[in-house]
C-alpha beads as a LAMMPS data file, in Angstrom:
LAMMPS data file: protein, C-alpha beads

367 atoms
366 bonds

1 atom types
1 bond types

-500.0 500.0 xlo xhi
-500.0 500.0 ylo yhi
-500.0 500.0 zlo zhi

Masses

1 110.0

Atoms # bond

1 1 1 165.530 -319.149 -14.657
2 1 1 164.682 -315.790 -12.483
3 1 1 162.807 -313.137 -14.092
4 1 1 163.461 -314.940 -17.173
5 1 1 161.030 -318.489 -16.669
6 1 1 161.114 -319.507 -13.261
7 1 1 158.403 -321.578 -11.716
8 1 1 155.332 -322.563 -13.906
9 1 1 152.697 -322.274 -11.392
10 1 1 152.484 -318.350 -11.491
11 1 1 152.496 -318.054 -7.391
12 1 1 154.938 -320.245 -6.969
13 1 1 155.647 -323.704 -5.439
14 1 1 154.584 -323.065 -2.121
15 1 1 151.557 -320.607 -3.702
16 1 1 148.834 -323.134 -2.333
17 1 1 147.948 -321.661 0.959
18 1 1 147.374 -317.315 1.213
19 1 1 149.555 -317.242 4.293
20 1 1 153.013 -319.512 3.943
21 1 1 155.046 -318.708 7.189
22 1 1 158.743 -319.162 5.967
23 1 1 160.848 -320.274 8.543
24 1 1 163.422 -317.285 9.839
25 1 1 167.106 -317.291 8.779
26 1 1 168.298 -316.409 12.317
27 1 1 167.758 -319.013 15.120
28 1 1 164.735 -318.600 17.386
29 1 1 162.575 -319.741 20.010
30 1 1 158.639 -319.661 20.156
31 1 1 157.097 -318.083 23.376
32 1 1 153.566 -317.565 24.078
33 1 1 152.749 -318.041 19.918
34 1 1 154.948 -314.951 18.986
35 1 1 159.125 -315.336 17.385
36 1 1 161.861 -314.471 19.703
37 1 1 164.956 -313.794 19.131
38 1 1 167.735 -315.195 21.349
39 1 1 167.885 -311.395 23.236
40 1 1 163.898 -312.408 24.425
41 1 1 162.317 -309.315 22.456
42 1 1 159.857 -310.484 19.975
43 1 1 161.276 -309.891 16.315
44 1 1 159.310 -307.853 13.946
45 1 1 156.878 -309.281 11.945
46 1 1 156.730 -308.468 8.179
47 1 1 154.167 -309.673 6.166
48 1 1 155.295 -309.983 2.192
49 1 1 152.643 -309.303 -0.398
50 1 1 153.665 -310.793 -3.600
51 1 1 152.592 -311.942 -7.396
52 1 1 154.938 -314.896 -7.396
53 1 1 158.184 -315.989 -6.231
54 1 1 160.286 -314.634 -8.986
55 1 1 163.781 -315.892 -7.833
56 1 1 164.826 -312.293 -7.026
57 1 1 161.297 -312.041 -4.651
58 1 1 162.734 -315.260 -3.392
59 1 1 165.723 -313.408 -2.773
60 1 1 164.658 -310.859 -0.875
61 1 1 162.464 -313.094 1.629
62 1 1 165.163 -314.952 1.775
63 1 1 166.901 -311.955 3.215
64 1 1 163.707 -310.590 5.447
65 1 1 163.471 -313.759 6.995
66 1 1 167.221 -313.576 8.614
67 1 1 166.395 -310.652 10.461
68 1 1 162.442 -311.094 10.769
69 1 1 159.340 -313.069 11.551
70 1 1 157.896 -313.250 7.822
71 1 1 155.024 -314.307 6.615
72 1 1 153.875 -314.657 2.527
73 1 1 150.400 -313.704 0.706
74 1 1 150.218 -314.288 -2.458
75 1 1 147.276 -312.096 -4.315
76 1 1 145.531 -313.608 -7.200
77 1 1 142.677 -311.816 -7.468
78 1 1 140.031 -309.440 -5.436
79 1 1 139.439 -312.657 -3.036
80 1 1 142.779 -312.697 -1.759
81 1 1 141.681 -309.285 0.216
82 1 1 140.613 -310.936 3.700
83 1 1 143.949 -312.792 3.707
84 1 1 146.143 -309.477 3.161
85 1 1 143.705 -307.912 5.991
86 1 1 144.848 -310.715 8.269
87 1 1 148.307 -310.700 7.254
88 1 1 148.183 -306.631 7.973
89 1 1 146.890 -307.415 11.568
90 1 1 149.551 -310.132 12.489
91 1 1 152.162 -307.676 11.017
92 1 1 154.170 -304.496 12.304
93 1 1 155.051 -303.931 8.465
94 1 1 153.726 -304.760 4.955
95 1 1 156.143 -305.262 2.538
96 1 1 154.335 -305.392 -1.200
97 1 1 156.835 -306.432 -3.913
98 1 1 155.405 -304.357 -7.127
99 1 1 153.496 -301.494 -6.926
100 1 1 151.171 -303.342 -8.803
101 1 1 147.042 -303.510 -7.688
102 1 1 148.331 -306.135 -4.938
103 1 1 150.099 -303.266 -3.428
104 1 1 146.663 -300.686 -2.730
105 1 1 144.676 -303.596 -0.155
106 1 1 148.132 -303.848 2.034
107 1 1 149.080 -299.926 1.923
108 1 1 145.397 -299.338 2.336
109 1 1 144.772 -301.595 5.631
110 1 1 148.449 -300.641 6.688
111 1 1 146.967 -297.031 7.066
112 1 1 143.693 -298.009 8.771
113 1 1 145.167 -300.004 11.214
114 1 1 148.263 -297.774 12.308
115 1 1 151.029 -300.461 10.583
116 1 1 153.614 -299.304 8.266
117 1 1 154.143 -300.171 4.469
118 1 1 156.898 -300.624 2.098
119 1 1 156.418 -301.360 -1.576
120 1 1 159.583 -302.034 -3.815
121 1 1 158.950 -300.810 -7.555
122 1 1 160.193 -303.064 -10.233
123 1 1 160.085 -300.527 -13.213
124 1 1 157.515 -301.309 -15.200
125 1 1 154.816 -299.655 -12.604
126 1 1 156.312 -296.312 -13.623
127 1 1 156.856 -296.952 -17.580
128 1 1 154.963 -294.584 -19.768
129 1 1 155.783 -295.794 -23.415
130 1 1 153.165 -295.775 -25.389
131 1 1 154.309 -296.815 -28.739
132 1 1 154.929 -300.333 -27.371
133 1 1 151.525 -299.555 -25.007
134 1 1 153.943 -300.571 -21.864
135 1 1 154.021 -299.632 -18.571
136 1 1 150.800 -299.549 -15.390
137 1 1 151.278 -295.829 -15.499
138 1 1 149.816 -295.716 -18.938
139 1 1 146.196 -297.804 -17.797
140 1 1 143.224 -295.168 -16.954
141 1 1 142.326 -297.169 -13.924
142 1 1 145.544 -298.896 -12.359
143 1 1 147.212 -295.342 -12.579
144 1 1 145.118 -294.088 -9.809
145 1 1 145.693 -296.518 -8.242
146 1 1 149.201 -296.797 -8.327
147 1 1 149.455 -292.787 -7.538
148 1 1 147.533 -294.104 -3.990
149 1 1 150.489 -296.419 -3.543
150 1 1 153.303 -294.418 -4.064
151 1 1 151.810 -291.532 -2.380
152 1 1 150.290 -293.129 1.063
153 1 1 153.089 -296.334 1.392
154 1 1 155.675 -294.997 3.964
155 1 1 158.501 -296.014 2.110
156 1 1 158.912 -296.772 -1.910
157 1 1 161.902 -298.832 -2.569
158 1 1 163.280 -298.175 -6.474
159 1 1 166.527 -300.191 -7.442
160 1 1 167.699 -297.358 -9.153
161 1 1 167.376 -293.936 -9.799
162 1 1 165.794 -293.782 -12.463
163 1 1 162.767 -295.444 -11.549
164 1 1 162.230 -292.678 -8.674
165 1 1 162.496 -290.051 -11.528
166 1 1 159.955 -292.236 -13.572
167 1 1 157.509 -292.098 -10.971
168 1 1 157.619 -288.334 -10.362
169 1 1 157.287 -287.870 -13.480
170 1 1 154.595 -290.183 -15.099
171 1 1 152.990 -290.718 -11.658
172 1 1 152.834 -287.407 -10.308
173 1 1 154.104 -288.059 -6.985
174 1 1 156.607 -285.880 -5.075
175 1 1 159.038 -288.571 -4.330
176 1 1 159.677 -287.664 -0.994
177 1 1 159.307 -291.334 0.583
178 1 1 161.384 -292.986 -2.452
179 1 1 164.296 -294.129 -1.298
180 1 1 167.066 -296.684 -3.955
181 1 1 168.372 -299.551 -2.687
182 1 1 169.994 -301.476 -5.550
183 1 1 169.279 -304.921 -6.025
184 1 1 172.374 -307.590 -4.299
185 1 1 174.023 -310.309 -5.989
186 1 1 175.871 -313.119 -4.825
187 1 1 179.125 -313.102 -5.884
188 1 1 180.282 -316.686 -4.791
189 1 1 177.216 -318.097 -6.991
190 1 1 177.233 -316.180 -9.870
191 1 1 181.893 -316.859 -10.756
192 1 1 183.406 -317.984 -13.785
193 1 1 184.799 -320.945 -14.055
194 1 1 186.389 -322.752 -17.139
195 1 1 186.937 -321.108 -20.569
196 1 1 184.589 -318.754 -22.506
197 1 1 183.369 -319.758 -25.925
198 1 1 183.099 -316.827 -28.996
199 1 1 179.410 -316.608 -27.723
200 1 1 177.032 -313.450 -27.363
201 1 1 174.346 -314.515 -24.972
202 1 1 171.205 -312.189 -23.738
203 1 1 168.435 -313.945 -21.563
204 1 1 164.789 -312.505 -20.863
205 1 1 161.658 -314.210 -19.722
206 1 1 160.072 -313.150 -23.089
207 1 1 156.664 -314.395 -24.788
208 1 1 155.086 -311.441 -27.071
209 1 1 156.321 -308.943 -29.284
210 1 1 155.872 -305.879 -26.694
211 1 1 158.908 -307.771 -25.050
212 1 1 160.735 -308.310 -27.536
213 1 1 160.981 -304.435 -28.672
214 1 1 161.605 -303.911 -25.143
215 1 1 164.139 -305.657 -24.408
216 1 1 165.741 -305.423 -28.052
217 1 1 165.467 -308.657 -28.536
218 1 1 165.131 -308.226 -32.492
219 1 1 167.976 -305.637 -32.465
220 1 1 169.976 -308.510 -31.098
221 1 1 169.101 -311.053 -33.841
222 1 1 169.412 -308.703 -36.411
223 1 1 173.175 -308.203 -35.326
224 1 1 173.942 -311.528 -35.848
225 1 1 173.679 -311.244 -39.453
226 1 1 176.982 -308.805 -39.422
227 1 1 179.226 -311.309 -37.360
228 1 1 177.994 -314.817 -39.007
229 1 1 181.242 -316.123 -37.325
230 1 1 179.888 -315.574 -33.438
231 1 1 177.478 -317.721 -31.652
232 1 1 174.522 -316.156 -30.339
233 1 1 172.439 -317.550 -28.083
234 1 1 169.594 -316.252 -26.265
235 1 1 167.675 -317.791 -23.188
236 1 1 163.876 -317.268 -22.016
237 1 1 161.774 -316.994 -25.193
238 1 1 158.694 -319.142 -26.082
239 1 1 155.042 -318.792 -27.517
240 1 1 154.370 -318.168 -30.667
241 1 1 156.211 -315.476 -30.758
242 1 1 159.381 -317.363 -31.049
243 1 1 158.182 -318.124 -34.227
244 1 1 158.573 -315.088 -35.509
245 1 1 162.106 -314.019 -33.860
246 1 1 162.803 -317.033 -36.039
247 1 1 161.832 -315.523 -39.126
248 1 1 164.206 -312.607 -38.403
249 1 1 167.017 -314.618 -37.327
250 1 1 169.913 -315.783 -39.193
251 1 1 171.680 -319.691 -38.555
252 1 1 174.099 -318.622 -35.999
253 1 1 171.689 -317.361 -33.566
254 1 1 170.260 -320.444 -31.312
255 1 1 167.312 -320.578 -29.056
256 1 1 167.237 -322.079 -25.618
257 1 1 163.649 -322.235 -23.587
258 1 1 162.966 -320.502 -20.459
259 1 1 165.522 -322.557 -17.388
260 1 1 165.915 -322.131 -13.794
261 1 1 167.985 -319.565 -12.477
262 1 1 170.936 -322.384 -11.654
263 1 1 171.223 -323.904 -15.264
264 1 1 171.172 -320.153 -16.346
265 1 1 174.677 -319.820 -14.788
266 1 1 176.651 -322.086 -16.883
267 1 1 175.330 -319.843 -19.849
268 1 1 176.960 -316.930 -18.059
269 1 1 180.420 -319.034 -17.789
270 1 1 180.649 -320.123 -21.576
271 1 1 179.593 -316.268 -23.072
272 1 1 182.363 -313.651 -23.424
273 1 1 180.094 -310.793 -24.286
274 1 1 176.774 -310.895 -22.557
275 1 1 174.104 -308.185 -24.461
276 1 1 171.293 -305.531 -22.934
277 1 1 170.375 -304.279 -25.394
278 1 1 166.983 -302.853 -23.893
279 1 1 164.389 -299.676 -24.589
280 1 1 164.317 -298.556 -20.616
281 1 1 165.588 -300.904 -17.327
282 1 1 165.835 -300.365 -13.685
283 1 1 169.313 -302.635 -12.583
284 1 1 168.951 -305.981 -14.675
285 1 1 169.501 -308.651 -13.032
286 1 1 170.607 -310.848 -15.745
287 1 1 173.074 -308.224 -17.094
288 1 1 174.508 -307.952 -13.409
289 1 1 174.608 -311.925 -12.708
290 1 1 176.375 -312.209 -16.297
291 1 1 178.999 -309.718 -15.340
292 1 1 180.246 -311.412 -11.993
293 1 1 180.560 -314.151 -14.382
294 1 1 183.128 -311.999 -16.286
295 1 1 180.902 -311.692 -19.444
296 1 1 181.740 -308.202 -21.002
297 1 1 178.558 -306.032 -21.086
298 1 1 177.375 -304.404 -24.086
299 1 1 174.130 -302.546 -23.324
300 1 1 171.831 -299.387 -24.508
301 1 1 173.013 -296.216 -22.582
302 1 1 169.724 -296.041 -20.285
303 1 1 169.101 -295.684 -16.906
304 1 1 170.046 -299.124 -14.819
305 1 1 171.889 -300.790 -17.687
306 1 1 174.543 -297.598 -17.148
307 1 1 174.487 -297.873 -13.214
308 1 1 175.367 -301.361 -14.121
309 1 1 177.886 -301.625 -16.812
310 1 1 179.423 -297.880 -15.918
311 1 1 183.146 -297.927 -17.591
312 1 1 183.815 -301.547 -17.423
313 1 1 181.675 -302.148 -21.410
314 1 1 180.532 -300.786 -24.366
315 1 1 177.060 -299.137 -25.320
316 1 1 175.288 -299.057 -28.701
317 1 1 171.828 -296.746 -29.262
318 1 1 168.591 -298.691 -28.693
319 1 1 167.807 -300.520 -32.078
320 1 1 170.965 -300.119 -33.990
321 1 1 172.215 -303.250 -34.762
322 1 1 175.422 -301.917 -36.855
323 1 1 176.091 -300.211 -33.723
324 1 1 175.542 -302.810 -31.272
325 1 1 177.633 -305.134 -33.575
326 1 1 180.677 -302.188 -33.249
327 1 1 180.100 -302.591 -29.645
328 1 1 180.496 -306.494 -29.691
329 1 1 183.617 -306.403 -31.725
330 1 1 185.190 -303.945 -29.080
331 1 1 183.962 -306.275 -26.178
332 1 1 185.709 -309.139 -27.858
333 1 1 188.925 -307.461 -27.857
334 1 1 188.772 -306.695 -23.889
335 1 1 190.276 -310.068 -23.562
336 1 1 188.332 -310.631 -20.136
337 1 1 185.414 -309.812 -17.791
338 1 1 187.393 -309.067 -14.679
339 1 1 186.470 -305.576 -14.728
340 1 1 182.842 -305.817 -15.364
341 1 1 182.982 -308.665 -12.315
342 1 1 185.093 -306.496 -10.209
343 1 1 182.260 -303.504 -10.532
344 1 1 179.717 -306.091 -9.533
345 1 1 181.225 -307.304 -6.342
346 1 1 181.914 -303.795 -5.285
347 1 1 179.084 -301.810 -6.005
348 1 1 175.743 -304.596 -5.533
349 1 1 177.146 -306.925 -2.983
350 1 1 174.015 -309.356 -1.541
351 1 1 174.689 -308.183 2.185
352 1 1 174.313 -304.375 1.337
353 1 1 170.931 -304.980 0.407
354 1 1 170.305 -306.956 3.216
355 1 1 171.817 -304.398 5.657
356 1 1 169.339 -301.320 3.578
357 1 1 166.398 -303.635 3.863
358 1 1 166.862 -303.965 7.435
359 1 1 167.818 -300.587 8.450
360 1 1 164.475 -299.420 6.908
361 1 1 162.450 -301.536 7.865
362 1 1 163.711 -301.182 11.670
363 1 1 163.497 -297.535 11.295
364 1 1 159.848 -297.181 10.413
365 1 1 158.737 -299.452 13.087
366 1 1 160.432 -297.118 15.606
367 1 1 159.113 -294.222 14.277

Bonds

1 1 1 2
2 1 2 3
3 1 3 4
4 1 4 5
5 1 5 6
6 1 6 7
7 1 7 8
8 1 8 9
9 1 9 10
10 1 10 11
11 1 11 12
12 1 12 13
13 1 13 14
14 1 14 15
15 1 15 16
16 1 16 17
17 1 17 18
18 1 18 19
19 1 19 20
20 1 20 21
21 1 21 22
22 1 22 23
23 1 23 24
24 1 24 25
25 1 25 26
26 1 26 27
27 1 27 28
28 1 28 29
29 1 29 30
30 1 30 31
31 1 31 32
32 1 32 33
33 1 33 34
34 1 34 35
35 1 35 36
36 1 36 37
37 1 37 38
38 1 38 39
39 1 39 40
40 1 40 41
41 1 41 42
42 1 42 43
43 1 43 44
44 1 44 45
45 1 45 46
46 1 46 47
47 1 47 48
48 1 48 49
49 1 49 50
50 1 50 51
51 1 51 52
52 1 52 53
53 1 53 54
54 1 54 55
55 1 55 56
56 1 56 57
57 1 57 58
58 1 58 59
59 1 59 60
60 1 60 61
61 1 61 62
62 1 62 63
63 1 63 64
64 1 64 65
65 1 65 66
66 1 66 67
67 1 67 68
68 1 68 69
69 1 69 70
70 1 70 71
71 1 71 72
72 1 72 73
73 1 73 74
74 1 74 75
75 1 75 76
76 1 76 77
77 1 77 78
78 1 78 79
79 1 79 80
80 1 80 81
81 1 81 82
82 1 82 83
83 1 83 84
84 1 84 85
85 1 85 86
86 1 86 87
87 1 87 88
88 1 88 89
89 1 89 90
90 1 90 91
91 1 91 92
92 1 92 93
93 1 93 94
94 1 94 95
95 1 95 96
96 1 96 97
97 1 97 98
98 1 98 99
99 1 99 100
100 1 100 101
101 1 101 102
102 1 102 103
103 1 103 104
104 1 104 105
105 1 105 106
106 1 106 107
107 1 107 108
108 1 108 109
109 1 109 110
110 1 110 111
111 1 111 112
112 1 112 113
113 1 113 114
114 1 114 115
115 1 115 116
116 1 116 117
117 1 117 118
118 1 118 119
119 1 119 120
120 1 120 121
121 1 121 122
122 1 122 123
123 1 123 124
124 1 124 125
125 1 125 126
126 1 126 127
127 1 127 128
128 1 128 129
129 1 129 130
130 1 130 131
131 1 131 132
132 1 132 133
133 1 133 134
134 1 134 135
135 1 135 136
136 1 136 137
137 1 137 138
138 1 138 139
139 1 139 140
140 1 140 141
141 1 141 142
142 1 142 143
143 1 143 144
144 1 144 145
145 1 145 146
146 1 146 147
147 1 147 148
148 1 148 149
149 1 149 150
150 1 150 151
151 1 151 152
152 1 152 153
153 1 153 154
154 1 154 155
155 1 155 156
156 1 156 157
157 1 157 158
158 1 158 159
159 1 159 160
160 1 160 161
161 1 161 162
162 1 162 163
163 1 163 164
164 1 164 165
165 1 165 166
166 1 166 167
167 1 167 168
168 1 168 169
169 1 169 170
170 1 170 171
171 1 171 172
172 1 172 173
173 1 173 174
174 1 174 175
175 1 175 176
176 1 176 177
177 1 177 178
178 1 178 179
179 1 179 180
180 1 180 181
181 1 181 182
182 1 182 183
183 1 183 184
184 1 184 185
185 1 185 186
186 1 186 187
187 1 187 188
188 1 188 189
189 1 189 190
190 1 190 191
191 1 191 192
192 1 192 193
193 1 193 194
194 1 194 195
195 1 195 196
196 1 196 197
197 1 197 198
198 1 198 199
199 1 199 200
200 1 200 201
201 1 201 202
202 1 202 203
203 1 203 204
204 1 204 205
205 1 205 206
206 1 206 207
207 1 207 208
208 1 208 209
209 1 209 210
210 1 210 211
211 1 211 212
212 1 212 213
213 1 213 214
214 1 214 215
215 1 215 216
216 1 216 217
217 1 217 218
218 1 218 219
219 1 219 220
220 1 220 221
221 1 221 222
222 1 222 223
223 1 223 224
224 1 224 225
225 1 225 226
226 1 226 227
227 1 227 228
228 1 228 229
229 1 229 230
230 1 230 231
231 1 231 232
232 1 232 233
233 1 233 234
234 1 234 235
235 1 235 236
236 1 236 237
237 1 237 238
238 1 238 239
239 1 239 240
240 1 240 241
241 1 241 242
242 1 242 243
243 1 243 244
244 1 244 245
245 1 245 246
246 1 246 247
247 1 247 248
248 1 248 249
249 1 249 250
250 1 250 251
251 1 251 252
252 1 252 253
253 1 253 254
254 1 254 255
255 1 255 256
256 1 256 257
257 1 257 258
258 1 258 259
259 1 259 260
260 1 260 261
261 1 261 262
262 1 262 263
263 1 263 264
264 1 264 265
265 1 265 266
266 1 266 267
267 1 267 268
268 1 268 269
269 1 269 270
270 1 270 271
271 1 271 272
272 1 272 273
273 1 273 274
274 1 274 275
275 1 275 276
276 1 276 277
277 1 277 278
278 1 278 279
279 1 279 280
280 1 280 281
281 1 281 282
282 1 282 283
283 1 283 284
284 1 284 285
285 1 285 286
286 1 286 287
287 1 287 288
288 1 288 289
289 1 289 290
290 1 290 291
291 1 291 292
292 1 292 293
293 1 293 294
294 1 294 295
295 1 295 296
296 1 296 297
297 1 297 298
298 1 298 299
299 1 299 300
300 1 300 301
301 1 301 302
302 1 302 303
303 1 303 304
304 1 304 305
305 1 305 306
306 1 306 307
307 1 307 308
308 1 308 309
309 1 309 310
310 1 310 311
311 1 311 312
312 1 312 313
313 1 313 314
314 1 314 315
315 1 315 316
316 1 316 317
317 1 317 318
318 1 318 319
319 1 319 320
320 1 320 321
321 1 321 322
322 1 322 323
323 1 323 324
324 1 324 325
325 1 325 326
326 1 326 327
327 1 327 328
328 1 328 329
329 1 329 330
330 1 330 331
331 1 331 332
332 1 332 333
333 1 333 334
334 1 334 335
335 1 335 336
336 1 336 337
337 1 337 338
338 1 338 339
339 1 339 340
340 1 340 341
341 1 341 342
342 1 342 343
343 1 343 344
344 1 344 345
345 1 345 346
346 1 346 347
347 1 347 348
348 1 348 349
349 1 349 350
350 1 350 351
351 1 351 352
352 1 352 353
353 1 353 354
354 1 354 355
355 1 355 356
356 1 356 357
357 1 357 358
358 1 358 359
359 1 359 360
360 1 360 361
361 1 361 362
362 1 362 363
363 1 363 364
364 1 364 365
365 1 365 366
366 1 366 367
């Protein structure tokens, strides 16, 4: 289901081999072993340096690959180094997807041998909350070596503004190569079609308690006691700690396991007030596919959740549930998500992150 389960095998279904070539989106021709496009230049060749094919790292391959010769490594440990070295020297540009220790081997060779380097920061890299002990920036070790990353990669992608702010200050860079480029959604896919039920859905990929306090996960099953006559449902939990969420929650509140990304959607098209109710977040993805699917957003007044939802929901303070449940009742009465959808479509269309991806990626090479 995305960020929220996804594939079991933690690199992914085609996480076998270090080096997958994916096949490019745009048609092409092979001469003398290199890509060409139909013009006869040779495309560029980016080489992707991932954890696992999340469906939104999926995505954006997906979207490298129409205008570029990519190729995938997939780090799983300190042995995975000679592959990232040769996927460096077959590439004009490493693109690292976290700025997590799988990052510093491709920025590092990037800089020895004269390529560039982009990493893309999902937002926990530059968390610094130590009552919940979350974030990289916190660890004595992988903070040095995150503050190599964002300092030496040419260009740090954030997905919102926030997170740039984040890593000046609990990284201590400057933030001079940070640029945002929102995450894309498709707005064909993610639609609502046939009629919403009284339900109050959230969905996170969620397995231990630091999650759950981050995400507000018990703030949202504690709400459910105060409208017994609402359905909530949420999606993505498991382990033992949905045990104890149990414990806490009320009859009304239901349970689904982690599910693909596609049998997520019909979740979307059945809720009429879709909850994020989270302690810090970059631009959920969840929260923005739920609102092209006309779910009315109720969310905590932080960082991406407010680039998201903007005037088209309601907000409640992080771990209030009276408040959150004042919120719900106000979503209810909005009759529809049209506005929420609308906001979507405009602001975080798919090809505008396509275009930004491209533009920057052609623009380094050519510096």
């Amino acid at each position: 289901m995305g960020r929220k389960g996804g594939s079991k095998n933690r690199h992914g279904p085609e996480g076998k081999a270090p080096l997958t070539a994916l096949s490019g989106g745009m048609r092409s021709v092979r001469r003398n072993n290199e890509v060409m496009s139909q013009t006869g230049t040779r495309r560029l060749r980016v080489f992707a340096v991932v954890l696992c094919l999340h469906p939104f790292v999926r995505k954006d391959l997906e979207l490298l690959r129409k205008n570029f010769d990519v190729r995938v490594g997939y780090y799983r440990g300190p042995w995975s180094t000679p592959s990232i070295l040769l996927g460096t020297l077959w590439a004009d540009i490493t693109f690292s997807r976290f700025a997590d220790i799988h990052a510093f081997p491709a920025v590092l060779f990037s800089r020895i041998f004269g390529k560039k380097s982009i990493v893309v920061v999902g937002g926990y890299e530059v968390a610094k909350i130590p009552e919940i002990r979350y974030g990289l920036a916190l660890s004595p070790v992988k903070s040095h070596i995150l503050r190599y990353v964002l300092k030496r990669a040419d260009r740090v992608l954030t997905v919102d503004e926030s997170l740039k702010s984040d890593a000046i200050r609990n990284v201590g860079v400057d933030g001079e190569n940070i640029t945002t480029v929102p995450n894309g959604f498709d707005s064909e896919k993610f639609s609502f079609r046939g009629e919403k039920e009284n339900m109050v859905l959230t969905a996170y990929l969620c397995s231990t308690w630091q999650r759950v306090r981050l995400k507000g996960l018990d703030t949202f099953v504690r709400t459910a006691e105060h409208l017994p006559h609402l359905q909530f449902v949420t999606v993505g939990v498991h382990g033992p700690v949905l045990k104890d969420l149990r414990r806490i929650s009320p009859s009304n509140v239901t349970f689904i396991p982690p599910v693909e990304e596609n049998d997520l959607i019909p979740y979307y098209r059945r809720a009429k007030v879709y909850c994020q109710l989270s302690m810090r977040e970059g631009l959920p993805n969840a929260l923005c596919e739920a609102m092209l699917c006309e779910c009315v957003p109720v969310g905590t007044d932080v960082q991406g959740i407010r680039t998201a939802i903007g005037d088209s929901g309601f907000y409640a303070p992080y771990g209030d549930p009276l408040a959150t449940k004042e919120a719900i009742e106000k979503a209810l009465t909005m009759g529809s998500g049209k506005l929420a959808r609308e906001r979507i479509r405009r602001l975080f269309p798919l090809e505008q992150r396509e275009k930004r991806l491209a533009e920057i990626i052609e623009g380094l090479t050519h510096e």
